[in-house]
PQR file with spaces between the fields and no chain letter, atoms N, CA, C, O and H, PARSE charges and radii, in Angstrom:
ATOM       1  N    UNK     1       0.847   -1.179    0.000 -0.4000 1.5000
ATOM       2  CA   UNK     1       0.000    0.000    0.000 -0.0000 2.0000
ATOM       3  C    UNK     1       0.891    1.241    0.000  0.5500 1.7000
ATOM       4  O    UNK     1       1.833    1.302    0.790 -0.5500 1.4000
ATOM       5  N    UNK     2       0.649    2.162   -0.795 -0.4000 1.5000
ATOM       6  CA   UNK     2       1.068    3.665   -0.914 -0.0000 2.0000
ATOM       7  C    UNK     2       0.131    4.734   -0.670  0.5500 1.7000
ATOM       8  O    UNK     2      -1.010    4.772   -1.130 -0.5500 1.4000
ATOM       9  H    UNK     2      -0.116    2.113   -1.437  0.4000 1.0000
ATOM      10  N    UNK     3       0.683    5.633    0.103 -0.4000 1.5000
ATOM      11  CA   UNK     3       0.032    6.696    0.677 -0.0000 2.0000
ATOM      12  C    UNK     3      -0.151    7.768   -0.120  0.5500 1.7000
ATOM      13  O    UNK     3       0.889    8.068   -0.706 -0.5500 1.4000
ATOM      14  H    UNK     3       1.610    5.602    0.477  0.4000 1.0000
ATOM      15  N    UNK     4      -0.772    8.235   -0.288 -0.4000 1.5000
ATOM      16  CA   UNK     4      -0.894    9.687   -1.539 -0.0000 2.0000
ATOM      17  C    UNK     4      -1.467   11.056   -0.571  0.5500 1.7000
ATOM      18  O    UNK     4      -2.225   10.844    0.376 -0.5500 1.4000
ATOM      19  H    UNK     4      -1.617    7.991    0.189  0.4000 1.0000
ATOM      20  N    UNK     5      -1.058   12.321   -0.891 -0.4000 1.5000
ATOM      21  CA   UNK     5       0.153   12.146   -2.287 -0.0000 2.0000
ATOM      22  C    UNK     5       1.486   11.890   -1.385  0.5500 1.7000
ATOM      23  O    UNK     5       1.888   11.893   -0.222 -0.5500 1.4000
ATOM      24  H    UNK     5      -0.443   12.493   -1.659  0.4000 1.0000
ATOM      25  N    UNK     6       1.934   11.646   -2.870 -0.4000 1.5000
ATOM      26  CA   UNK     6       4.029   10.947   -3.052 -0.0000 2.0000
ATOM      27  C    UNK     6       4.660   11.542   -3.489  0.5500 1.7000
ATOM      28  O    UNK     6       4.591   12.722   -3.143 -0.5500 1.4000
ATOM      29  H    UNK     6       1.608   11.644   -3.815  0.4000 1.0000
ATOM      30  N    UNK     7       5.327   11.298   -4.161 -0.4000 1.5000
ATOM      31  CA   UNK     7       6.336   12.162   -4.700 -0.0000 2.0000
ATOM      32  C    UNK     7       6.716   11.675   -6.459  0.5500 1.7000
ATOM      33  O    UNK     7       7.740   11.623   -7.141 -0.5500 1.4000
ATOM      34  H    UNK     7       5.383   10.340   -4.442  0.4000 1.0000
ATOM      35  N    UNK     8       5.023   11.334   -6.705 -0.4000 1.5000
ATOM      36  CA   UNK     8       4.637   10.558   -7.979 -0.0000 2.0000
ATOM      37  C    UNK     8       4.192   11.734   -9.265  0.5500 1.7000
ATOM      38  O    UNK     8       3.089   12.259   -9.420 -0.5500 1.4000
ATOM      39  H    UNK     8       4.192   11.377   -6.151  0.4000 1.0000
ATOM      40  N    UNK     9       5.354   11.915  -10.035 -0.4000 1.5000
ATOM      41  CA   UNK     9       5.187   13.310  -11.191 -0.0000 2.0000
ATOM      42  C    UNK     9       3.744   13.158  -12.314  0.5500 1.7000
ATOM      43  O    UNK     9       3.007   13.816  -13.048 -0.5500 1.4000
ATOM      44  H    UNK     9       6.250   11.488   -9.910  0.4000 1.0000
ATOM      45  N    UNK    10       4.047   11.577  -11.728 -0.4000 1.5000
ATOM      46  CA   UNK    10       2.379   11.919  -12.684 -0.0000 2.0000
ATOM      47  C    UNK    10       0.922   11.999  -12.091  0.5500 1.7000
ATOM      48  O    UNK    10      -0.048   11.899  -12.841 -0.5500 1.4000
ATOM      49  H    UNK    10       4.646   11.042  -11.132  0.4000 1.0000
ATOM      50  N    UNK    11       0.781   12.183  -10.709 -0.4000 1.5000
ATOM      51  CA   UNK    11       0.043   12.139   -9.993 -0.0000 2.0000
ATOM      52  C    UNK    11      -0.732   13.905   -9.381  0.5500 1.7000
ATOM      53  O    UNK    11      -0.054   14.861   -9.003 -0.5500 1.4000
ATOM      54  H    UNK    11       1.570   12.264  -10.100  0.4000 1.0000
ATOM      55  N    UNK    12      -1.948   13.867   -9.446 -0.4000 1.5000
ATOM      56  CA   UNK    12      -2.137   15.357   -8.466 -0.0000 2.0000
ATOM      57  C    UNK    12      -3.104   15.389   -7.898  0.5500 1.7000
ATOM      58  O    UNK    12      -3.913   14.812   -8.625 -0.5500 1.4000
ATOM      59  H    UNK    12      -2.498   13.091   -9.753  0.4000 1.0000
ATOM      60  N    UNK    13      -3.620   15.724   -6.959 -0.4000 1.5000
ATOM      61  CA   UNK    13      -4.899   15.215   -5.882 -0.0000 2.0000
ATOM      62  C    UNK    13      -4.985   17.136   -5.560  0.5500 1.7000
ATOM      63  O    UNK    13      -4.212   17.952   -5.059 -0.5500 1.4000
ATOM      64  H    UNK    13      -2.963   16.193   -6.368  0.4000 1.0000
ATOM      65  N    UNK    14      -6.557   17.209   -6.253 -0.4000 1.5000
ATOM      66  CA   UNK    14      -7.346   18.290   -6.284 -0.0000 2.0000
ATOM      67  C    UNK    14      -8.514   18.138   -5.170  0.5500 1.7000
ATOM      68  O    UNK    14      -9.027   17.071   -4.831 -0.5500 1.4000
ATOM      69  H    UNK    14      -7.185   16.546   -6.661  0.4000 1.0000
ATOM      70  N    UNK    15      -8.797   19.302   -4.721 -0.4000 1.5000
ATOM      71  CA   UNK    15      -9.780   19.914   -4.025 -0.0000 2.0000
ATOM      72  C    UNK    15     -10.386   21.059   -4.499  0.5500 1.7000
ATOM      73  O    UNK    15      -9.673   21.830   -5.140 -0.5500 1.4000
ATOM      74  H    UNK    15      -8.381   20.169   -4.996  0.4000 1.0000
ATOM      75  N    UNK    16     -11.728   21.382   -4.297 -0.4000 1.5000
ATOM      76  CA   UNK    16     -12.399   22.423   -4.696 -0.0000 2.0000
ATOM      77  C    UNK    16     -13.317   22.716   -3.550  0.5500 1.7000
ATOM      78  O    UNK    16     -13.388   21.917   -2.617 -0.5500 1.4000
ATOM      79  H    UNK    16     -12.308   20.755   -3.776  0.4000 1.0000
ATOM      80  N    UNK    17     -14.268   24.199   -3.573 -0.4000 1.5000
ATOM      81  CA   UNK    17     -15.460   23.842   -2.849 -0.0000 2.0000
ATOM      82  C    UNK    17     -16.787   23.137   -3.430  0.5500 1.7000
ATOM      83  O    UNK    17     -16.859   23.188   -4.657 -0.5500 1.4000
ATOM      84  H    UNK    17     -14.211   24.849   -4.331  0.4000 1.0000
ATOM      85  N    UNK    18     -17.559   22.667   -2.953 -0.4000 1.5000
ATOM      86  CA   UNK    18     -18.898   22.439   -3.273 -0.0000 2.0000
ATOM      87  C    UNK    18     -19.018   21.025   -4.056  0.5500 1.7000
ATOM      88  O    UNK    18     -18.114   20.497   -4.703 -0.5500 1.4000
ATOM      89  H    UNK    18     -17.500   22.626   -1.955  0.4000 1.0000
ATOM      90  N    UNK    19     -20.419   20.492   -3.845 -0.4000 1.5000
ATOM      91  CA   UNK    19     -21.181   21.482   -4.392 -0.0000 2.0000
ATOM      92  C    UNK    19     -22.251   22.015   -4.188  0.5500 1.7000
ATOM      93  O    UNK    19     -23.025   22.677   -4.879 -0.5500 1.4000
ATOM      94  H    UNK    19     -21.153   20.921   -3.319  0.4000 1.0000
ATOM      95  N    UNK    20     -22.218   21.414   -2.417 -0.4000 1.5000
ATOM      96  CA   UNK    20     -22.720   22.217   -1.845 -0.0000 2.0000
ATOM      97  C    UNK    20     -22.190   23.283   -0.564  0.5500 1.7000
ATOM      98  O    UNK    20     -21.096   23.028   -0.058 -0.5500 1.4000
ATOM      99  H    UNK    20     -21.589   20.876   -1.856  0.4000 1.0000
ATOM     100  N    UNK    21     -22.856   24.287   -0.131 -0.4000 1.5000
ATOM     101  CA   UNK    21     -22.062   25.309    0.641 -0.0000 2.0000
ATOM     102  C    UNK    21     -21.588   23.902    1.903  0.5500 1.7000
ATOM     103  O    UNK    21     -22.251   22.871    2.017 -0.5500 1.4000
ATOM     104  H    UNK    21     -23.744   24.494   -0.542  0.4000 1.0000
ATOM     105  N    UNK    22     -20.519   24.169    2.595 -0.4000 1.5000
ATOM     106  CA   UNK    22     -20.112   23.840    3.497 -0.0000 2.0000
ATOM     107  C    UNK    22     -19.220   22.188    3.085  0.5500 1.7000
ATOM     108  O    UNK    22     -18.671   21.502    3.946 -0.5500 1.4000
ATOM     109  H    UNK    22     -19.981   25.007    2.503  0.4000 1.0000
ATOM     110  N    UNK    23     -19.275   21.826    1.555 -0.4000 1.5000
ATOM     111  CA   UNK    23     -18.896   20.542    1.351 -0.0000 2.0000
ATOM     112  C    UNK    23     -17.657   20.725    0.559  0.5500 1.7000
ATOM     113  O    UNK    23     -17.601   21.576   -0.328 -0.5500 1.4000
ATOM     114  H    UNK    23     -19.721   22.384    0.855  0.4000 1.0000
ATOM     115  N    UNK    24     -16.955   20.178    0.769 -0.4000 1.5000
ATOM     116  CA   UNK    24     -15.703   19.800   -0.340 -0.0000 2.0000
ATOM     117  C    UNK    24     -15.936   19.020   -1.200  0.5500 1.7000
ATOM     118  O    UNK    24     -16.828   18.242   -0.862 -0.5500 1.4000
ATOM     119  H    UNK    24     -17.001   19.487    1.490  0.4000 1.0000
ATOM     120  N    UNK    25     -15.243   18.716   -2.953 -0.4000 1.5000
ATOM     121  CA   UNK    25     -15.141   17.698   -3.752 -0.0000 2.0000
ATOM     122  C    UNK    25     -13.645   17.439   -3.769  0.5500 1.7000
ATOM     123  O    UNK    25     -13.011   18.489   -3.867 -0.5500 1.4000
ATOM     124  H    UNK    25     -14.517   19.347   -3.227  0.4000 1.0000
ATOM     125  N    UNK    26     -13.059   16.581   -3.717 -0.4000 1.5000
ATOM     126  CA   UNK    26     -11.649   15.879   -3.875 -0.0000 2.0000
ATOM     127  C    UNK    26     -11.795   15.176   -5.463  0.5500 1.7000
ATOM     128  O    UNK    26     -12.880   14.897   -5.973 -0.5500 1.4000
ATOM     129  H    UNK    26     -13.574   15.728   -3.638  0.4000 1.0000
ATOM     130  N    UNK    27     -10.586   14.980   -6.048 -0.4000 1.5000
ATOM     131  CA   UNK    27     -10.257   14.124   -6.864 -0.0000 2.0000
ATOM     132  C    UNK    27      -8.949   13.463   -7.324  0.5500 1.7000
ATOM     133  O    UNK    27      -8.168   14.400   -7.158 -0.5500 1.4000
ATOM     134  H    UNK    27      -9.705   15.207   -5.633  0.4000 1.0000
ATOM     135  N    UNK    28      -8.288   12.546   -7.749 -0.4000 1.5000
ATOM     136  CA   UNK    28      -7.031   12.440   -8.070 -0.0000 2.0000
ATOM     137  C    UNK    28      -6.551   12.322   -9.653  0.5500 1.7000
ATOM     138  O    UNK    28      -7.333   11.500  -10.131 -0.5500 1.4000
ATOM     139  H    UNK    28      -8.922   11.785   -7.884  0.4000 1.0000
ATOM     140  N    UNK    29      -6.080   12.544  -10.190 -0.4000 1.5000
ATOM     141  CA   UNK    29      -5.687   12.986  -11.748 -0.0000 2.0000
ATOM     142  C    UNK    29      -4.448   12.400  -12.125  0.5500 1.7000
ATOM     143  O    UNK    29      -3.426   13.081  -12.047 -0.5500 1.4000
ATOM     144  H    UNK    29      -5.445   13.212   -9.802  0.4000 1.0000
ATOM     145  N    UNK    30      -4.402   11.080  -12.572 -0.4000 1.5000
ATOM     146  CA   UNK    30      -3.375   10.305  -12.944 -0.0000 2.0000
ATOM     147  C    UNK    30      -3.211   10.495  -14.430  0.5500 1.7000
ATOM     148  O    UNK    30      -4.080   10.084  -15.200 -0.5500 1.4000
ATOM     149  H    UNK    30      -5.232   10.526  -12.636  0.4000 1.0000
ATOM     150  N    UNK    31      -1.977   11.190  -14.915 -0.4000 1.5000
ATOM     151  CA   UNK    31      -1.605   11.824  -16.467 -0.0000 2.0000
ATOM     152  C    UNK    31      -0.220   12.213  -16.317  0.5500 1.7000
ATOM     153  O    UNK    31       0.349   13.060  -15.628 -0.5500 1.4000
ATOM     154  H    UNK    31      -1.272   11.524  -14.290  0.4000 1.0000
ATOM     155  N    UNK    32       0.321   10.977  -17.527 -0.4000 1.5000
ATOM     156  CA   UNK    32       0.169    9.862  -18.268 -0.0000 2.0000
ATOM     157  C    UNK    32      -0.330    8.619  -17.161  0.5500 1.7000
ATOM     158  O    UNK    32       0.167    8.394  -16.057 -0.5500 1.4000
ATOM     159  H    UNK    32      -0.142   10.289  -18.087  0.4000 1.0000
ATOM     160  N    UNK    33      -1.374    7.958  -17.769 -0.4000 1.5000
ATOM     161  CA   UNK    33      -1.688    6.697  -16.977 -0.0000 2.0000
ATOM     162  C    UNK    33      -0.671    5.522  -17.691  0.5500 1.7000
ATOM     163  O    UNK    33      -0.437    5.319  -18.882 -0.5500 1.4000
ATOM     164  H    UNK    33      -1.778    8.141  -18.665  0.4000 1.0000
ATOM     165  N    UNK    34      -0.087    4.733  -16.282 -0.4000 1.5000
ATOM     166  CA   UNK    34       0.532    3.357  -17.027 -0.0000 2.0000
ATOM     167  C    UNK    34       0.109    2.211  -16.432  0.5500 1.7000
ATOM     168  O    UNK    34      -0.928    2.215  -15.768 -0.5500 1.4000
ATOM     169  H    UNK    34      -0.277    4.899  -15.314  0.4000 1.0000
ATOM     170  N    UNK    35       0.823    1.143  -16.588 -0.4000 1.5000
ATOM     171  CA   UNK    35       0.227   -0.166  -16.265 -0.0000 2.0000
ATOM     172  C    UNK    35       0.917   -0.152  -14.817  0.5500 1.7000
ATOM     173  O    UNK    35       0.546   -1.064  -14.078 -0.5500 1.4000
ATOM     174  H    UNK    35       1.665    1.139  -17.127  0.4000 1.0000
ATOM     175  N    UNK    36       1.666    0.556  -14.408 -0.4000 1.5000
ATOM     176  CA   UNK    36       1.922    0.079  -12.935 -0.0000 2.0000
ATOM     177  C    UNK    36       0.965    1.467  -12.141  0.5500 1.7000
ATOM     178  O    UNK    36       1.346    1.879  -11.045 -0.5500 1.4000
ATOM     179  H    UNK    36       1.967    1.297  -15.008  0.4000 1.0000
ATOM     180  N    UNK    37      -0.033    1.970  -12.695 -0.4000 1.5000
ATOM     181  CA   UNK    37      -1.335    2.579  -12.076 -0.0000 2.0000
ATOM     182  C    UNK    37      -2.099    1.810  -11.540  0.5500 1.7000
ATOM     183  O    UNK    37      -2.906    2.158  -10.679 -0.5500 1.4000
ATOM     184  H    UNK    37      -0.343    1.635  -13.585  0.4000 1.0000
ATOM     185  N    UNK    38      -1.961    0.649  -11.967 -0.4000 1.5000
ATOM     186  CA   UNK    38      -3.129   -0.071  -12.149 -0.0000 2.0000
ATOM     187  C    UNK    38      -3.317   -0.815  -10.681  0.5500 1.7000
ATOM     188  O    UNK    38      -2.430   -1.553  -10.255 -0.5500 1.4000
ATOM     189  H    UNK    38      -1.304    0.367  -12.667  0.4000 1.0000
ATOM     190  N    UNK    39      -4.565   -0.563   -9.919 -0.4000 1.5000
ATOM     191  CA   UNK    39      -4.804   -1.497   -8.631 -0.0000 2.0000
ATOM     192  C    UNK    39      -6.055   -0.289   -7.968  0.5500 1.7000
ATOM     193  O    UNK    39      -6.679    0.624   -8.509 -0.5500 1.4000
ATOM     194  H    UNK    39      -5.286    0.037  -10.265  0.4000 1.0000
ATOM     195  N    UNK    40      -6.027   -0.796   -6.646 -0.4000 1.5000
ATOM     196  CA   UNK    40      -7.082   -0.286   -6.104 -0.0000 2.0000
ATOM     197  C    UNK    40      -6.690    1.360   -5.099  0.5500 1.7000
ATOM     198  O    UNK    40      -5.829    1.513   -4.232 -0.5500 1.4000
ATOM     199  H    UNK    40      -5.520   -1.538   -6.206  0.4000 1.0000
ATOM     200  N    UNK    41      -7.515    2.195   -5.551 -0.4000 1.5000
ATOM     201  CA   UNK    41      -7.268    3.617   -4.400 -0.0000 2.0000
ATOM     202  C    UNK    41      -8.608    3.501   -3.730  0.5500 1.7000
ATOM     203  O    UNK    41      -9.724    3.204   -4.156 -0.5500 1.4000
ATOM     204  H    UNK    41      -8.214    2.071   -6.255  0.4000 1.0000
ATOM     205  N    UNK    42      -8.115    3.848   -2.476 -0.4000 1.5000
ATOM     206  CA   UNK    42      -9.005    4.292   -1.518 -0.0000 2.0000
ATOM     207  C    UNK    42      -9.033    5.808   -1.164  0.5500 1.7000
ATOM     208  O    UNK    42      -7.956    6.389   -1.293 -0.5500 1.4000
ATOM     209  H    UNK    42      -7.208    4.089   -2.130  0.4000 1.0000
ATOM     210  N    UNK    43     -10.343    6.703   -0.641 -0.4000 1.5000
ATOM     211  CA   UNK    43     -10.302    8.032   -0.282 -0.0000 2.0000
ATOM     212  C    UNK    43     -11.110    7.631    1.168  0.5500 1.7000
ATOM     213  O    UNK    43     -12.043    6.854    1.366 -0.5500 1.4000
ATOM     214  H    UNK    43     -11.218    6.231   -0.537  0.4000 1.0000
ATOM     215  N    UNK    44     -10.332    8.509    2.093 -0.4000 1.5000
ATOM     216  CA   UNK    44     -10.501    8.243    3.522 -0.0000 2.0000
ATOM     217  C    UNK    44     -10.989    9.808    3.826  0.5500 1.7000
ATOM     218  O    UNK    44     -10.247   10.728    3.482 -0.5500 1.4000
ATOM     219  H    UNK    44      -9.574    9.140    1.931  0.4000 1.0000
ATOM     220  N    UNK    45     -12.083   10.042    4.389 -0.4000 1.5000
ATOM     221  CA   UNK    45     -12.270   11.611    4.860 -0.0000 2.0000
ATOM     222  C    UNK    45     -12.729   11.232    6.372  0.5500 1.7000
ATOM     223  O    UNK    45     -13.059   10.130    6.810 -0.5500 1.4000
ATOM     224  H    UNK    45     -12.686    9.295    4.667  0.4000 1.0000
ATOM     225  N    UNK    46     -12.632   12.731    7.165 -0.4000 1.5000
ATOM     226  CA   UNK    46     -13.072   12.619    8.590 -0.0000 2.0000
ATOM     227  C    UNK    46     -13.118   13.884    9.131  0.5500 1.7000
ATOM     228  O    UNK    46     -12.072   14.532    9.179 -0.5500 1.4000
ATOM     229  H    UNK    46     -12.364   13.626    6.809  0.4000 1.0000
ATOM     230  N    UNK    47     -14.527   14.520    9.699 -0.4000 1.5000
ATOM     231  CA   UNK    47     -14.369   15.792   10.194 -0.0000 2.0000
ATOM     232  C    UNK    47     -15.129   15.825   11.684  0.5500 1.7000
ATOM     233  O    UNK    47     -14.718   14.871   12.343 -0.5500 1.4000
ATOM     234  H    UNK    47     -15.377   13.993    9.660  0.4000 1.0000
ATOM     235  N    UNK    48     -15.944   16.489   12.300 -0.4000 1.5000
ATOM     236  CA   UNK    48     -16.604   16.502   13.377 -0.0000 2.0000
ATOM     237  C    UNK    48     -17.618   15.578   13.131  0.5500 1.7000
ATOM     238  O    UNK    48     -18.117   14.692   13.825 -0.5500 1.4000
ATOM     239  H    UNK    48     -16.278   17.265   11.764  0.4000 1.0000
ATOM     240  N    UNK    49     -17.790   15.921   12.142 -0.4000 1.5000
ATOM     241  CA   UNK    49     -19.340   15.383   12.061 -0.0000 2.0000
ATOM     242  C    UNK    49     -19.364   13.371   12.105  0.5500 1.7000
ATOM     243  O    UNK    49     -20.270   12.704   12.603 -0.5500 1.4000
ATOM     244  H    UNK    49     -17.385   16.641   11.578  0.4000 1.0000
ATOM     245  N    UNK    50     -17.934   12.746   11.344 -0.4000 1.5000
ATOM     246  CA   UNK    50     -18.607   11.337   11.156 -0.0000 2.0000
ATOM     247  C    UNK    50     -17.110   11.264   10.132  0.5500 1.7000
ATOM     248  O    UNK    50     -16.113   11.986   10.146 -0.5500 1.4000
ATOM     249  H    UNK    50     -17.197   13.288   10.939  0.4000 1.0000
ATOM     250  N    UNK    51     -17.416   10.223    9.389 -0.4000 1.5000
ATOM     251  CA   UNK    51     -16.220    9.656    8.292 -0.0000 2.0000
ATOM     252  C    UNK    51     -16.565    9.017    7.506  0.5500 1.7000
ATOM     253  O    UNK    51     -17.592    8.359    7.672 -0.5500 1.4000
ATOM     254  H    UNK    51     -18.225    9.636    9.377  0.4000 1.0000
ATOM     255  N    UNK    52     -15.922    8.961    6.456 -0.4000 1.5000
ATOM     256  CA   UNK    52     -16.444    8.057    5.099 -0.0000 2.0000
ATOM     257  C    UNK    52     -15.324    7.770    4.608  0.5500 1.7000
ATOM     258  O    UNK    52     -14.212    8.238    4.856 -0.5500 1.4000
ATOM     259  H    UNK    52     -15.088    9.496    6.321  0.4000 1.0000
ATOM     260  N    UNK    53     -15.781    6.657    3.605 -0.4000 1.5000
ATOM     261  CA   UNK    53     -14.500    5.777    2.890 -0.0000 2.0000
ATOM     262  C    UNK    53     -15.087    5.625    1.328  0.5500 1.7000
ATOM     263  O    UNK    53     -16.306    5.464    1.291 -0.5500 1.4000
ATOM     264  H    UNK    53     -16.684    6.277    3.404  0.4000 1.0000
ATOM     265  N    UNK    54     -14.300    5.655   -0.166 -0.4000 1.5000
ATOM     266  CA   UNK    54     -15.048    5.199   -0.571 -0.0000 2.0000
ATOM     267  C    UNK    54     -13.728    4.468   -1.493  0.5500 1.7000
ATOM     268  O    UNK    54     -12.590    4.571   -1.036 -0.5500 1.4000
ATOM     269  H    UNK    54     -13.309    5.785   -0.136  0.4000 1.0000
ATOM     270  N    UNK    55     -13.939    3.806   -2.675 -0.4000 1.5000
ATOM     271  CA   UNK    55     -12.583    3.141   -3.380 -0.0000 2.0000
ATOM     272  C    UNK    55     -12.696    3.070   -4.778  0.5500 1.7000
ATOM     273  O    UNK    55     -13.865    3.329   -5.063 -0.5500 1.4000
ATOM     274  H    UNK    55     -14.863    3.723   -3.046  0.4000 1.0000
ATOM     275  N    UNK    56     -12.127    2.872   -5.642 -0.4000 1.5000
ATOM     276  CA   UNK    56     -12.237    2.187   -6.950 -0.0000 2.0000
ATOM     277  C    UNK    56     -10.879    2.059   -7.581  0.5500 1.7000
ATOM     278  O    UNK    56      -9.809    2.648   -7.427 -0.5500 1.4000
ATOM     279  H    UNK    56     -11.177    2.661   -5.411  0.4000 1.0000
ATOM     280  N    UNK    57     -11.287    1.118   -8.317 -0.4000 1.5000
ATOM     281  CA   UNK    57     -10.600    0.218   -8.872 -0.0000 2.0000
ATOM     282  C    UNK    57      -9.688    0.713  -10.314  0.5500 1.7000
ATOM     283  O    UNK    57     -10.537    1.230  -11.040 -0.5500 1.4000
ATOM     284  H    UNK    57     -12.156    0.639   -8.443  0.4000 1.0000
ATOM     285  N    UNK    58      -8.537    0.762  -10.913 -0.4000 1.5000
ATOM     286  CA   UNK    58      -8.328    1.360  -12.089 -0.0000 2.0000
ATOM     287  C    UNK    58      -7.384   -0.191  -12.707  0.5500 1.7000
ATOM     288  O    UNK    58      -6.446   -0.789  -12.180 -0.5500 1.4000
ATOM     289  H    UNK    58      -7.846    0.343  -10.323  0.4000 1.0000
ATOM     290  N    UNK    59      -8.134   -0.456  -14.028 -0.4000 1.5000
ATOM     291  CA   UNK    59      -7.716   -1.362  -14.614 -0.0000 2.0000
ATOM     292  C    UNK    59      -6.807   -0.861  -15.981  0.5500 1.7000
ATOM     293  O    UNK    59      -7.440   -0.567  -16.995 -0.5500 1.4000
ATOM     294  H    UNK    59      -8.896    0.031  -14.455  0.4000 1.0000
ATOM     295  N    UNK    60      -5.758   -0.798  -15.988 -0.4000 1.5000
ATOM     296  CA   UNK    60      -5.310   -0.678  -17.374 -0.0000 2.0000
ATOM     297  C    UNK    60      -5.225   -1.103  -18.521  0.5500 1.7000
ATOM     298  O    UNK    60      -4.166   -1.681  -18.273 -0.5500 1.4000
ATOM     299  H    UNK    60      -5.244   -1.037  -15.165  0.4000 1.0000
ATOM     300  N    UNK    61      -5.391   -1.337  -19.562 -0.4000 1.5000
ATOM     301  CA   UNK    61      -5.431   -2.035  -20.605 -0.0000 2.0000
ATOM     302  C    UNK    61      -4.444   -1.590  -21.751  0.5500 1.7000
ATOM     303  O    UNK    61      -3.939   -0.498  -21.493 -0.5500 1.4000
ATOM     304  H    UNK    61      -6.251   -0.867  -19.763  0.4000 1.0000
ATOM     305  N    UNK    62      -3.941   -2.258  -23.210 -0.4000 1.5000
ATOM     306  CA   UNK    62      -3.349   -1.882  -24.113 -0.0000 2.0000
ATOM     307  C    UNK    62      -3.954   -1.614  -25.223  0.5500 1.7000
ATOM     308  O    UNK    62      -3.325   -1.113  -26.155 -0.5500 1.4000
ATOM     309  H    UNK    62      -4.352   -3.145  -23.420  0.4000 1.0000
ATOM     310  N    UNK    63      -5.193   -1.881  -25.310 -0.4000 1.5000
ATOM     311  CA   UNK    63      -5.843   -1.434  -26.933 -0.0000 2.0000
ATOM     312  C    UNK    63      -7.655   -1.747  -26.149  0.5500 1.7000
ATOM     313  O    UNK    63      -7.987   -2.622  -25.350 -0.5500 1.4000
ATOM     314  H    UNK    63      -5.704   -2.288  -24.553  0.4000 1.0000
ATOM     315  N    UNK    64      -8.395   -0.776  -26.711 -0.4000 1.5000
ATOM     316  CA   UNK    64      -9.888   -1.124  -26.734 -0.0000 2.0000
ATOM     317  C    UNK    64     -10.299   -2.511  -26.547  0.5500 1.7000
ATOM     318  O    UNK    64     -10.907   -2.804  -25.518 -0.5500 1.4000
ATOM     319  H    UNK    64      -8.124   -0.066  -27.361  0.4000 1.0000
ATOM     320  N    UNK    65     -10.014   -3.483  -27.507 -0.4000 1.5000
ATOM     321  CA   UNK    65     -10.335   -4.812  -27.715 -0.0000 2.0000
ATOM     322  C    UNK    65     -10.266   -5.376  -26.216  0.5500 1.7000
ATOM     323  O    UNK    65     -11.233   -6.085  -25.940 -0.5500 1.4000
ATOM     324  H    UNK    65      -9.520   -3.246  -28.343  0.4000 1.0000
ATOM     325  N    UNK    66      -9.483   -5.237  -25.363 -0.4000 1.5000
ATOM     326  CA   UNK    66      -9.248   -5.284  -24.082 -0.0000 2.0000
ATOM     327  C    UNK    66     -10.319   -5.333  -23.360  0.5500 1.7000
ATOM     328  O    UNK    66     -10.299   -6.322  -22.628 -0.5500 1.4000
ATOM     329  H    UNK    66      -8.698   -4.660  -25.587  0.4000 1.0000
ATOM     330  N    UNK    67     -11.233   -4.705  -23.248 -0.4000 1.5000
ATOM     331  CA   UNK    67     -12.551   -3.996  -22.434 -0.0000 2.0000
ATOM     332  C    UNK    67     -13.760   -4.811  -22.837  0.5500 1.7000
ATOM     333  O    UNK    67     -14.293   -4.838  -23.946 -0.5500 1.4000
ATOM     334  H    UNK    67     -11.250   -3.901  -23.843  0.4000 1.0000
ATOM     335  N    UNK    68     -14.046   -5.371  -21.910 -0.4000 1.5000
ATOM     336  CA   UNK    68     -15.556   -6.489  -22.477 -0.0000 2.0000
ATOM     337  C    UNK    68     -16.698   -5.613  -22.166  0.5500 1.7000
ATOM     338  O    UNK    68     -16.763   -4.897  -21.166 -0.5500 1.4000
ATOM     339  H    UNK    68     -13.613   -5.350  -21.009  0.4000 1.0000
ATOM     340  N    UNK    69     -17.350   -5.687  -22.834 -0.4000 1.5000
ATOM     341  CA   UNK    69     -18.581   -4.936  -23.350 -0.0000 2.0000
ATOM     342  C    UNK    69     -19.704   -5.801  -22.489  0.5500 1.7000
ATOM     343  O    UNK    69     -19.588   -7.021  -22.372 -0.5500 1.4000
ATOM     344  H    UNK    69     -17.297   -6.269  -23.646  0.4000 1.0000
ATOM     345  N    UNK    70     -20.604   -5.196  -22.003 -0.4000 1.5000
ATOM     346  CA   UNK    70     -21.532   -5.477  -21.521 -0.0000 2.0000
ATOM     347  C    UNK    70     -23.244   -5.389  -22.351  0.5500 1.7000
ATOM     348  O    UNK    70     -23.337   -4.203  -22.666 -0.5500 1.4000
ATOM     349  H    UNK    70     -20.698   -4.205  -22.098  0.4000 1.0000
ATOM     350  N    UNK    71     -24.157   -5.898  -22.667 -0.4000 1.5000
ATOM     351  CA   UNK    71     -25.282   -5.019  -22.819 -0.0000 2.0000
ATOM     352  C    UNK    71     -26.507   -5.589  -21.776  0.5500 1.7000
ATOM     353  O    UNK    71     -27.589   -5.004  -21.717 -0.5500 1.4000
ATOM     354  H    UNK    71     -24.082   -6.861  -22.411  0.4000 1.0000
């Protein structure tokens, strides 16, 4: 497990306000994406009020054909 942020040049973890008054939005912005991106991030928050967790998954691939289609 790696802690963010690092000291990773292709990495940048944004904040903004809103979108609502009193709320923050976070995000992380991986550019150039590579194959050693690839695994699971977690976002951990915690203020007075309570805490939340949430995660996802980033799969890399080498060409479209890669990606199974669902309908």
């Amino acid at each position: 497990m790696e802690l963010l942020p690092g000291d990773r040049e292709n990495l940048a973890i944004q904040t903004r306000g809103g979108p609502e008054k009193h709320e923050v939005t976070g995000w992380v912005l991986i550019s150039p994406l590579s194959k050693e991106d690839a695994g699971e991030y977690e976002c951990h928050a915690s203020n007075a009020k309570g805490e939340a967790t949430a995660s996802a998954k980033i799969h890399v691939v080498e060409t479209l054909h890669e990606i199974g289609l669902t309908k």
